[in-house]
FIRO-533109 format. One record per residue: residue in three letters; z, y negated, x of N, C-alpha, C in turn. Coordinates in pm, whole numbers, padded with zeros to 5 digits, always signed. Layout:
BEGIN
alaZYXZYXZYX...
***
This chain:
BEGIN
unk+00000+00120+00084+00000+00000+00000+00000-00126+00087unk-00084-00199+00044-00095-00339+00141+00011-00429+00117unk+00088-00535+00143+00237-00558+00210+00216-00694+00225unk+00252-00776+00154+00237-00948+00180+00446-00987+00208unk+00445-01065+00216+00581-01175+00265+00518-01337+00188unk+00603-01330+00068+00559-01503+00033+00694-01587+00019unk+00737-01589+00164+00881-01697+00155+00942-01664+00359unk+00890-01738+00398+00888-01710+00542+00892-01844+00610unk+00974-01840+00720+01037-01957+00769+00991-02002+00963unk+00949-02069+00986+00948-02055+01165+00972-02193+01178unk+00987-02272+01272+01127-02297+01377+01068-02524+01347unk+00965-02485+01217+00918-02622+01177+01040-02628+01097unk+01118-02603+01037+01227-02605+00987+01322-02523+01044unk+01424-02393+00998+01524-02338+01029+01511-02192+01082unk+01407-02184+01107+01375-02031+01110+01348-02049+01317unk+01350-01913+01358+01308-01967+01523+01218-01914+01569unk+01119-01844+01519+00968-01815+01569+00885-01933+01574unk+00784-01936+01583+00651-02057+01609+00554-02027+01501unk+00517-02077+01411+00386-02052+01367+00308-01946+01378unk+00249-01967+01526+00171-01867+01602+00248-01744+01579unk+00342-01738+01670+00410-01590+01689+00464-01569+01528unk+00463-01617+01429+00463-01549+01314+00347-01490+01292unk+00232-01513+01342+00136-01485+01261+00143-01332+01356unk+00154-01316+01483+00161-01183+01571+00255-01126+01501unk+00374-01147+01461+00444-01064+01440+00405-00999+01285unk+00338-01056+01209+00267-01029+01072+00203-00911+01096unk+00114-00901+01175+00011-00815+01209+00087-00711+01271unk+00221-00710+01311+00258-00613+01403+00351-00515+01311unk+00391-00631+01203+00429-00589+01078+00347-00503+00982unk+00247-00512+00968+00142-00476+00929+00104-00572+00758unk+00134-00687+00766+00123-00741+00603-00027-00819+00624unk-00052-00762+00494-00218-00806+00474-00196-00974+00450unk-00070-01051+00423-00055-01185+00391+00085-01219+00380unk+00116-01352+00446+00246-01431+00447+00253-01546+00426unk+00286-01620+00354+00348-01780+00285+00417-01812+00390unk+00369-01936+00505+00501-02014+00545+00520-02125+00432unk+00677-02104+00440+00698-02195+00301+00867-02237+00395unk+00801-02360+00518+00943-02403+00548+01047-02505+00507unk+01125-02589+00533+01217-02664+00403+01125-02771+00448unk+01089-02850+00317+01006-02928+00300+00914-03032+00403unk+00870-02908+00472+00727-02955+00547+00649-02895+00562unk+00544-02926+00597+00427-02836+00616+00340-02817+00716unk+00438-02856+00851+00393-02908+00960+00340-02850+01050unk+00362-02698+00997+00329-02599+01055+00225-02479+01045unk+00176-02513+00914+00049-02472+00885-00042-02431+00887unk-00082-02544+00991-00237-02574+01022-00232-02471+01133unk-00107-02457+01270-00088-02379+01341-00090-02216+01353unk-00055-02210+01181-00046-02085+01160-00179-02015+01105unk-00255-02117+01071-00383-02078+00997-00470-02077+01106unk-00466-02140+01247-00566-02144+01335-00511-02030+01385unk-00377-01965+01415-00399-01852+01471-00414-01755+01418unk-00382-01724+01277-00463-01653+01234-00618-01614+01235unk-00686-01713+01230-00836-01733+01261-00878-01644+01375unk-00786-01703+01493-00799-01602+01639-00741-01439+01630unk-00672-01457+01552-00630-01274+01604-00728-01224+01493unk-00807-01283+01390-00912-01193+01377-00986-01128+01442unk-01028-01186+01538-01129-01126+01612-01058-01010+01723unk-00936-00980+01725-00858-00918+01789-00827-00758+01689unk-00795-00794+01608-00737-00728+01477-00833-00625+01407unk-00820-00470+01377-00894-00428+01291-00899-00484+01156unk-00812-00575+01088-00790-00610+00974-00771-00815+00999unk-00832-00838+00868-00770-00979+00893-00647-01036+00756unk-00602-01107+00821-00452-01152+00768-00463-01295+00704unk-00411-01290+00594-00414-01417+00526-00311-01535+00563unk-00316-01667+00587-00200-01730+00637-00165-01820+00447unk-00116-01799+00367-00119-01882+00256+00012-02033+00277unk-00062-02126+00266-00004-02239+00255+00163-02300+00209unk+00219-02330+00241+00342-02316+00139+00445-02393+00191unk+00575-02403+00135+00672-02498+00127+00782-02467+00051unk+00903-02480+00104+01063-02497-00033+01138-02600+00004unk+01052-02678-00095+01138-02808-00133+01303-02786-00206unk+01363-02876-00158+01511-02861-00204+01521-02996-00331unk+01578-02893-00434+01621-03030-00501+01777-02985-00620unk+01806-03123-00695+01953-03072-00735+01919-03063-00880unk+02034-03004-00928+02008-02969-01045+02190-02943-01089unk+02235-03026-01196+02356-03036-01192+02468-02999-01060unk+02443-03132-00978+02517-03109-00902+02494-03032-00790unk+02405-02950-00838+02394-02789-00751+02254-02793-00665unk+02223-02779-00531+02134-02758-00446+02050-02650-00504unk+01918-02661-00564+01799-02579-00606+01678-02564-00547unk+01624-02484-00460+01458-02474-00396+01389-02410-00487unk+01254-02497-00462+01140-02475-00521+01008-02463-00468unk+00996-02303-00473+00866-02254-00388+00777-02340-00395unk+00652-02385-00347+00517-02437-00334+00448-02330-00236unk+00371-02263-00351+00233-02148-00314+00113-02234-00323unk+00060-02204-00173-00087-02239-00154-00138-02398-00218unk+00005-02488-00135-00056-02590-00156-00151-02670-00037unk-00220-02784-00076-00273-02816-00005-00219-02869+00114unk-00202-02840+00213-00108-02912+00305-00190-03046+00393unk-00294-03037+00340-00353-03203+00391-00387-03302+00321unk-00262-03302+00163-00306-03345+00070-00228-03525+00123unk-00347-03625+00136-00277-03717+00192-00109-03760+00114unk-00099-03783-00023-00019-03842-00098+00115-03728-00098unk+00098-03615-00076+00183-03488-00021+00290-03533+00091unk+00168-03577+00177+00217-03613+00325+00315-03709+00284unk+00262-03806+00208+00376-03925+00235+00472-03915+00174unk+00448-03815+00064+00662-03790+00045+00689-03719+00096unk+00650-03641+00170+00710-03494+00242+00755-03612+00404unk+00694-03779+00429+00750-03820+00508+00831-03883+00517unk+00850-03924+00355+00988-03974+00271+01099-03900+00314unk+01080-03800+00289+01212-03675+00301+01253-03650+00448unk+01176-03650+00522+01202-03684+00665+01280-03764+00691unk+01236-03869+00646+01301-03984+00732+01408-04003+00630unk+01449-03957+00581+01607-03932+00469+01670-03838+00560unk+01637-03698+00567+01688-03597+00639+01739-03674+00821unk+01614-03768+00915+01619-03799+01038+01800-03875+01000unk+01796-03949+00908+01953-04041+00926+02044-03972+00870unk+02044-03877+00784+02113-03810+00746+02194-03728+00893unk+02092-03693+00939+02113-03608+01122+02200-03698+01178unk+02135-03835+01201+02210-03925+01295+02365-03948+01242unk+02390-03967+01125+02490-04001+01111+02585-03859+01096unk+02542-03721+01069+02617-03614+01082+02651-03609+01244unk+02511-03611+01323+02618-03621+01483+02699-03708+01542unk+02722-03850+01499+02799-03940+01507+02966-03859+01452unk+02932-03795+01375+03106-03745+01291+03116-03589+01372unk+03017-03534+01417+03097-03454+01517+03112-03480+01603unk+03010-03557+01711+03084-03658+01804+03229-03686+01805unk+03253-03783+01718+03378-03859+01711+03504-03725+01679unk+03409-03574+01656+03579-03421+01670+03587-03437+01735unk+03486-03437+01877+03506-03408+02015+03415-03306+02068unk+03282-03279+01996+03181-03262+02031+03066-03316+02130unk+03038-03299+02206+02933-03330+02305+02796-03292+02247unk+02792-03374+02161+02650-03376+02086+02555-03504+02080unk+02396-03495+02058+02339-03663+02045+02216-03611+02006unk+02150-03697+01953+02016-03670+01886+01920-03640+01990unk+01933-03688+02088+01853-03663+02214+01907-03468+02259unk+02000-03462+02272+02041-03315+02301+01992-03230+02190unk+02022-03201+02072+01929-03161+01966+01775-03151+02009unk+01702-03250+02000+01602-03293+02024+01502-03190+02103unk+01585-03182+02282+01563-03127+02341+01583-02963+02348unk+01632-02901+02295+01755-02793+02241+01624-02744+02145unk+01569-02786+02046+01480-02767+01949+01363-02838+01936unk+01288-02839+02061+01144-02943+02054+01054-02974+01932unk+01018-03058+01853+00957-03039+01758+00988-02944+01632unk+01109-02910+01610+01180-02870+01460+01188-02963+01360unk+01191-02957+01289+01235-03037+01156+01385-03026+01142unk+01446-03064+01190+01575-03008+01236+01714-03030+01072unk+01777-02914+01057+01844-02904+00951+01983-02862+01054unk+02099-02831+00915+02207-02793+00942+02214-02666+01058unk+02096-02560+00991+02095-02435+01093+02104-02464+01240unk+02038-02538+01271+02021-02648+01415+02145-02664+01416unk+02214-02752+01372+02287-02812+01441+02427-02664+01444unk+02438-02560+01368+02511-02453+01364+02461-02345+01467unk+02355-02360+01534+02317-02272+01658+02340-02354+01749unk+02310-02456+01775+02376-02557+01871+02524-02562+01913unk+02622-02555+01816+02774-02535+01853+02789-02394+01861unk+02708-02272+01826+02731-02163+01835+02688-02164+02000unk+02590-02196+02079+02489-02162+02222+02622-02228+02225unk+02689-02345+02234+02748-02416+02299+02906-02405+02328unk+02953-02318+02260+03063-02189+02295+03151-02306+02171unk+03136-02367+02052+03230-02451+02051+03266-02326+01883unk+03164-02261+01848+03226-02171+01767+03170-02022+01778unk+03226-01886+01725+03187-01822+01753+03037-01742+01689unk+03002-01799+01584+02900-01799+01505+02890-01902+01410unk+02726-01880+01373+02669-01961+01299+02741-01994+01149unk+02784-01876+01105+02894-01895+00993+03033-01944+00983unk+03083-01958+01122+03205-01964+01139+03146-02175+01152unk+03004-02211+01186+03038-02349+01216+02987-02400+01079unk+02932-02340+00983+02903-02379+00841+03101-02433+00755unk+03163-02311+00805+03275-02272+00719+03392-02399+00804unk+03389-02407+00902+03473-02495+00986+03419-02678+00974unk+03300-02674+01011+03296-02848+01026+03134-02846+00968unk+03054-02746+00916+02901-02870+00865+02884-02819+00698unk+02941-02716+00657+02929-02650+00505+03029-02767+00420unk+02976-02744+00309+02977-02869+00229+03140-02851+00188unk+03183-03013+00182+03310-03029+00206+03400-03022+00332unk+03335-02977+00440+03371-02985+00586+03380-03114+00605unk+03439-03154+00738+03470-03287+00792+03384-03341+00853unk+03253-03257+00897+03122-03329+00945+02993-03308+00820unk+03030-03258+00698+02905-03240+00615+02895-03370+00578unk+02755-03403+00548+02695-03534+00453+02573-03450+00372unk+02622-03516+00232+02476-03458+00086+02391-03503+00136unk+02300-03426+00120+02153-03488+00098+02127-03617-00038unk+02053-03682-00011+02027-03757-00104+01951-03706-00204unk+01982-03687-00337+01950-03644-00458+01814-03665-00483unk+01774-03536-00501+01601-03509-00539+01609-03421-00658unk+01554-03472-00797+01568-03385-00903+01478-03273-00894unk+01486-03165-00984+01393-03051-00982+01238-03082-01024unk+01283-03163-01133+01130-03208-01169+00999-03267-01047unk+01137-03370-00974+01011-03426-00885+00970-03346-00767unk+01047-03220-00742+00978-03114-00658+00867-03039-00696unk+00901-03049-00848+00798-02954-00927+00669-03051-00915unk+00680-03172-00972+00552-03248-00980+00524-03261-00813unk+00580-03321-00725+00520-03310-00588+00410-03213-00537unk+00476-03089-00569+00385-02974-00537+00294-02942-00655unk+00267-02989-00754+00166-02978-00870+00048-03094-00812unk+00120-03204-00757+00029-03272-00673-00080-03240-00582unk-00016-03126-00466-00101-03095-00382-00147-02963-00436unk-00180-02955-00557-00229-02803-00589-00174-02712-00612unk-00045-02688-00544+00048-02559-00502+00086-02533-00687unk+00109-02399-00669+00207-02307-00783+00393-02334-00752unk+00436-02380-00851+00635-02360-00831+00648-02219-00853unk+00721-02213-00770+00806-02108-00807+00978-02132-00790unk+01040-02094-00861+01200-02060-00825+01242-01964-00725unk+01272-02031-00623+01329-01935-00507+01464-01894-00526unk+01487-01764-00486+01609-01641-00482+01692-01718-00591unk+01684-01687-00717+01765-01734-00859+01881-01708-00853unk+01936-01550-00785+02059-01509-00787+02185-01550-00692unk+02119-01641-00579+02194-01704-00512+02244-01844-00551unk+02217-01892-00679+02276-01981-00794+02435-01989-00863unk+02451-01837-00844+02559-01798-00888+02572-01874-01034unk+02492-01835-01117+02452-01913-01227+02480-01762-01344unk+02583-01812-01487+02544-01723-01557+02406-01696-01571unk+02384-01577-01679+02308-01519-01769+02225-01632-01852unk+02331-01706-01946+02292-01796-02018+02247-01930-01941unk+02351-01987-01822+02287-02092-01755+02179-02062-01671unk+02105-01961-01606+02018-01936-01531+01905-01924-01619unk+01891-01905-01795+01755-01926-01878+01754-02038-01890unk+01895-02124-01899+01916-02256-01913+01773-02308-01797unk+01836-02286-01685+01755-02386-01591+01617-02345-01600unk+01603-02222-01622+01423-02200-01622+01368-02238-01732unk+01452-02243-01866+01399-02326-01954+01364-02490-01935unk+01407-02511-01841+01375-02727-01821+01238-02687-01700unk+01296-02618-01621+01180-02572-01497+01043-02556-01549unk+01042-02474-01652+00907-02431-01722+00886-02610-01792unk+00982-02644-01890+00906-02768-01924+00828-02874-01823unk+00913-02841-01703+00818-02934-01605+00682-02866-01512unk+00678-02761-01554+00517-02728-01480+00589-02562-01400unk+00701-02536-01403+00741-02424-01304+00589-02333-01363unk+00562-02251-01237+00468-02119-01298+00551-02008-01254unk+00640-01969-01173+00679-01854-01124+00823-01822-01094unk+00865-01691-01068+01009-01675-01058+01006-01579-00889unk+01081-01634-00805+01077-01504-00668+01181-01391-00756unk+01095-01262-00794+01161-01123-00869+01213-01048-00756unk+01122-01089-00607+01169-00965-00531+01173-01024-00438unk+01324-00980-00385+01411-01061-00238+01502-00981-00189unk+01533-01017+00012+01592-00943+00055+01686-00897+00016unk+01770-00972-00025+01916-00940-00110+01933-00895-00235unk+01845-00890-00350+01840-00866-00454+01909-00724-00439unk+02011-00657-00582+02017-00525-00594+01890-00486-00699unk+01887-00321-00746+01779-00322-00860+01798-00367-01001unk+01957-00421-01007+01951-00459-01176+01899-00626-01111unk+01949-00695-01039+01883-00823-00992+01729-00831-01056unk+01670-00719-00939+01519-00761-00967+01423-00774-01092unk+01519-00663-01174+01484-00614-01332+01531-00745-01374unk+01646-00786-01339+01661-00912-01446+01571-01017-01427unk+01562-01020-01296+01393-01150-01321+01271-01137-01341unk+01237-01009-01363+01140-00966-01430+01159-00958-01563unk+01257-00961-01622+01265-00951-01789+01272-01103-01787unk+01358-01223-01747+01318-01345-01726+01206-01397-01724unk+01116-01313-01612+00979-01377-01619+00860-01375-01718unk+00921-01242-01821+00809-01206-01910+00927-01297-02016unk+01012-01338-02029+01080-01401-02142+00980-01532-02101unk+00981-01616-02052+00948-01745-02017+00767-01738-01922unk+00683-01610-01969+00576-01604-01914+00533-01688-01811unk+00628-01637-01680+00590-01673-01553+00588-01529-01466unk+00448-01583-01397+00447-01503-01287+00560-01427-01182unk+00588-01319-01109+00673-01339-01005+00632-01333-00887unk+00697-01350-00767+00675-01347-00656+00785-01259-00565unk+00761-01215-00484+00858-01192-00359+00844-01255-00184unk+00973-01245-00164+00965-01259-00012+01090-01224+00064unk+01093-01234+00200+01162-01168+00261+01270-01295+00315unk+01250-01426+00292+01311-01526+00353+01381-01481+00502unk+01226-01490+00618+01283-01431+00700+01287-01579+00794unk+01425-01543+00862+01453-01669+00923+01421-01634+01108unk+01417-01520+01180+01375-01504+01262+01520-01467+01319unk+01611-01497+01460+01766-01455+01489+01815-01567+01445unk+01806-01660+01337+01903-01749+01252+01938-01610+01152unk+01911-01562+01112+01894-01428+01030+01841-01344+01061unk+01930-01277+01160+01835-01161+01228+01904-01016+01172unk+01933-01015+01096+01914-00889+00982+01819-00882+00873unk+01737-00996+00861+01643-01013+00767+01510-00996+00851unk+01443-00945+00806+01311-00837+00908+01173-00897+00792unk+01071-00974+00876+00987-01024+00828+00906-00890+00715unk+00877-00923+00607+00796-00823+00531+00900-00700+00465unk+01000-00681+00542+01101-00591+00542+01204-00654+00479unk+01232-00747+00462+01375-00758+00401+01506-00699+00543unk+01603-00640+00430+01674-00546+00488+01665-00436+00532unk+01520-00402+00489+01471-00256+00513+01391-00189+00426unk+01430-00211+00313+01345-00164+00175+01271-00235+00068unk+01242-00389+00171+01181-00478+00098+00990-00439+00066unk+00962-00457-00051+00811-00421-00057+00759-00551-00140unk+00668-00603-00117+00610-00714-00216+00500-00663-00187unk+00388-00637-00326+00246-00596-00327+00192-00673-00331unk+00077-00626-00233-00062-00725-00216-00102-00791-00390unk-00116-00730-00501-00198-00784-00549-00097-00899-00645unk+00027-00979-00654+00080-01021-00672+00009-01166-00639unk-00062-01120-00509-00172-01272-00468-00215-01342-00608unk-00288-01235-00683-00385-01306-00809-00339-01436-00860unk-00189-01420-00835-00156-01525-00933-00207-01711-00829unk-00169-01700-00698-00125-01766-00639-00289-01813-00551unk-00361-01727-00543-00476-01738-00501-00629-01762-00573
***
């Protein structure tokens, strides 16, 4: 059975492969197609689609690179991503809010390393910087950074101590509703989808809740199949998705050794997303 990944991360955001070497490791994986879909950029793309191009000619098979993005946005209170399948990533008017969000996220940075600074951290935007050349740099960054840097003993232990929300160095993001993620990426073409639903920790009733407003704003899809999901999980977003006639999707949200129990295409091990799941998205 042919083997896609549509929720995959490299090092343009939080994940630590390259573009490129995602696309090798795809093929080594053996998936006929993979979604980079990193936190809201798309900067990485074009990189991944040109090397794809090249290991065709290498490859008995050729590999699809599909376009993509997970925009973050809130939704009572609560931090919500929203897939973007096969959007255009050179859609000019795309670009310029996706450079909006940047430069929200860039001061958001500056002023989070200023407050670990002032624990007694030996941190600066320039050290980052260098530490992670060209990332889109998020919290994960700055939680492998004090992890390399002996100041905690893992990446979870520096979420739970000083950058996870309510810590003494966290700062919110500035509030992005669901809708305008949804319309953003309806902009450049792309399909929504709802990424990993069950990590919402959302009843029964509030989790139709939210896909009921999602669908009023353009949602087309639900991710049914994910690393973590158990099998009543996946059944339940598949009965979700035929309640509210949306497509589903899967992926492996593989982050590379930010998450190195999560195995590109693989999940945990028994992850499968079928090739022809494309139709919807292609």
């Amino acid at each position: 059975m042919k083997k896609i990944d549509l929720h995959v991360h490299s090092n343009h955001s939080d994940g630590t492969l390259s573009p490129s070497d995602l696309v090798k490791l795809a093929y080594q994986s053996g998936l006929s197609a993979f979604a980079l879909t990193d936190h809201d950029t798309v900067s990485g793309v074009s990189e991944a689609v040109e090397m794809a191009k090249e290991m065709e000619e290498i490859q008995p098979y050729s590999m699809t690179v599909i376009p993509g993005i997970e925009m973050s946005a809130v939704y009572q209170d609560q931090e919500i991503h929203i897939l973007g399948l096969n959007v255009d990533h050179k859609n000019v008017r795309f670009s310029e809010i996706l450079e909006c969000y940047q430069k929200e996220r860039d001061e958001r940075n500056c002023r989070m390393v200023k407050l670990l600074a002032a624990h007694g951290f030996d941190i600066s935007m320039e050290q980052l910087e260098q530490t992670f050349p060209g990332a889109i740099l998020t919290r994960a960054h700055f939680a492998r950074y004090l992890k390399d840097h002996g100041y905690v003993e893992s990446i979870q232990e520096a979420f739970a101590k000083y950058i996870g929300a309510g810590c003494p160095c966290y700062l919110p993001k500035k509030e992005r509703s669901v809708q305008e993620a949804i319309t953003s990426i309806q902009l450049a073409g792309g399909h929504p989808v709802l990424a990993h639903p069950s990590q919402y920790n959302l009843s029964q009733s509030e989790l139709e809740k939210l896909v009921r407003l999602l669908v009023s704003y353009g949602l087309e899809g639900i991710e049914a199949i994910y690393s973590t999901y158990s099998h009543n999980e996946t059944c339940n977003m598949r009965k979700i998705a035929k309640k509210f006639n949306l497509f589903i999707t899967g992926g492996s949200d593989f982050h590379g050794d930010n998450k190195p129990h999560i195995h590109l295409g693989k999940g945990l091990g028994n992850l499968q997303v079928p090739y022809d799941l494309l139709k919807n998205i292609l």
